[in-house]
C-alpha positions as CSV (number, residue, x, y, z in Angstrom):
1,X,-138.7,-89.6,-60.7
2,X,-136.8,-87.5,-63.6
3,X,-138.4,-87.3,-66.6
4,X,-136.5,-88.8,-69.7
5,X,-136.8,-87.8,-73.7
6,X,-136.7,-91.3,-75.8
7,X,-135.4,-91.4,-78.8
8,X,-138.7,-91.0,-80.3
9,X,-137.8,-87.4,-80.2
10,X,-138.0,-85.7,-83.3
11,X,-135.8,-82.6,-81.8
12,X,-138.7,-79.8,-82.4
13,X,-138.1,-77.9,-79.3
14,X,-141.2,-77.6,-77.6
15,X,-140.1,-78.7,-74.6
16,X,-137.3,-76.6,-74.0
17,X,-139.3,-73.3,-73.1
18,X,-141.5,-74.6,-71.2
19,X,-139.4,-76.1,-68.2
20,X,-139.3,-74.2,-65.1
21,X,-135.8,-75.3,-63.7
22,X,-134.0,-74.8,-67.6
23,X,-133.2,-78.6,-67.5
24,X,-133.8,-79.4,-71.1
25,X,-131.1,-79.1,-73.6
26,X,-130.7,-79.7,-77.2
27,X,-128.6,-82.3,-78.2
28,X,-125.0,-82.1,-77.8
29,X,-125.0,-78.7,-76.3
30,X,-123.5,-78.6,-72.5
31,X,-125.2,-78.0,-69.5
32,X,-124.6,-75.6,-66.3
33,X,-126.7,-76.2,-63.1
34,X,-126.4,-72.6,-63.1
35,X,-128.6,-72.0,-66.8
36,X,-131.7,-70.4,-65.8
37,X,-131.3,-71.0,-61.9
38,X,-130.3,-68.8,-58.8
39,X,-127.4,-71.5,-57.9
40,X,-123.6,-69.9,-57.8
41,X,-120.4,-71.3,-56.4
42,X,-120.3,-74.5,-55.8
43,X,-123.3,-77.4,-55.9
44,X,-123.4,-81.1,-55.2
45,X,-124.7,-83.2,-58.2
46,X,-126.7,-86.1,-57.1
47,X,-124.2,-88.7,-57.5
48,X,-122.3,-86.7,-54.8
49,X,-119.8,-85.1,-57.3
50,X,-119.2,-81.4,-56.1
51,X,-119.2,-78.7,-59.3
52,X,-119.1,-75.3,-59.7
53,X,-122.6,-74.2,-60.6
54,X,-121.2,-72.3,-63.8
55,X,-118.9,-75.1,-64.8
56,X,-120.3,-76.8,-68.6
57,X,-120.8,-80.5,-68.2
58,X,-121.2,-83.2,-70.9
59,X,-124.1,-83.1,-73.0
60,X,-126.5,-86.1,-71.3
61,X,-127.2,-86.9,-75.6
62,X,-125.8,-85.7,-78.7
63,X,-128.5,-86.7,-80.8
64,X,-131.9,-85.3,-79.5
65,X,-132.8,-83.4,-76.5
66,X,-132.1,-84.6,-73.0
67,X,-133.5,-83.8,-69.2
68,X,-130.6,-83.0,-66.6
69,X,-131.8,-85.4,-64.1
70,X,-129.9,-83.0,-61.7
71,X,-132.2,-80.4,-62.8
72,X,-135.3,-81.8,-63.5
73,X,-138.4,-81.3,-60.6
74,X,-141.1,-83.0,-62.8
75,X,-142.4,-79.3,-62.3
76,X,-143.1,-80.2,-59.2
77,X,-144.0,-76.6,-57.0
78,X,-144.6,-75.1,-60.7
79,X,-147.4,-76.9,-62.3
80,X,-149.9,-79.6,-61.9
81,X,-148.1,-82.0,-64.5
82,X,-144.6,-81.6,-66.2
83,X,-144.9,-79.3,-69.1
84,X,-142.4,-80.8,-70.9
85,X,-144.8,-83.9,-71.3
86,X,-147.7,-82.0,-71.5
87,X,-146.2,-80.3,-74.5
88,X,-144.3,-82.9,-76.6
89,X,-146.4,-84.0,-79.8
90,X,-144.6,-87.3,-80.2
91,X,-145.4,-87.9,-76.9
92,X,-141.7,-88.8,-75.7
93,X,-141.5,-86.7,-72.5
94,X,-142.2,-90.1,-69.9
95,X,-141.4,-90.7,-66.2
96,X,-137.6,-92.3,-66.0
97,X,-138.3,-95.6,-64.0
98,X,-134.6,-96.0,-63.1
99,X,-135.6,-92.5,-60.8
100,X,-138.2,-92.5,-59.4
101,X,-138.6,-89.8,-56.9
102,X,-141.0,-88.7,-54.1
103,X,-142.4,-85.1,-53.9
104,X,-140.6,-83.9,-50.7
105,X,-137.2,-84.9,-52.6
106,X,-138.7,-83.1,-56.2
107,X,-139.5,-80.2,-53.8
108,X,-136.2,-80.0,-52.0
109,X,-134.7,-79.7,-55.3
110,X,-136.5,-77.1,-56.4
111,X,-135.3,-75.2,-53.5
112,X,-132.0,-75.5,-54.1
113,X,-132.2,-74.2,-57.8
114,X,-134.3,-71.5,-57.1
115,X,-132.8,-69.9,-53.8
């Protein structure tokens, strides 16, 4: 499953740098698939909506940060544990329960961000 911020969040940023697939954002800033992946020209979204890899989308929150599901790999082929979790001192980083996930899928995923 992605990983979700609550709105717990007190927008300090720690988890930001630490994710390995450059899935976290700050609130209301756009997103690229692209940001801090190998992906170019065109990629399929999970919903089945094809994007340019550099195109911005919508901002998943304006008010605190946010996890690009589409992104996020629970650091799965990185790290033991997602960092973002591990790093977050409000403890807000938690397992989305409306996606949950199995590894081979986390791990495919990966492999398409990081060709």
């Amino acid at each position: 499953m992605a990983i979700i911020i609550t709105d717990e969040c007190i927008n300090c940023g720690a988890c930001e740098p630490e994710c390995p697939n450059n899935a976290i954002y700050e609130g209301g800033v756009e997103w690229a698939i692209s940001d801090g992946t190998a992906v170019s020209g065109t990629y399929v979204l999970e919903g089945g909506e094809e994007v340019a890899a550099d195109a911005q989308q919508e901002p998943v929150d304006d008010d605190i940060y946010f996890i690009v599901p589409d992104k996020c790999t629970e650091c799965v082929g990185f790290h033991e544990e997602p960092q973002c979790a591990a790093v977050c001192p409000v403890d807000c980083c938690v397992p989305d329960p409306d996606r949950e996930e199995e590894e081979a899928v986390l791990l495919e995923r990966k492999d398409r961000l990081h060709l």
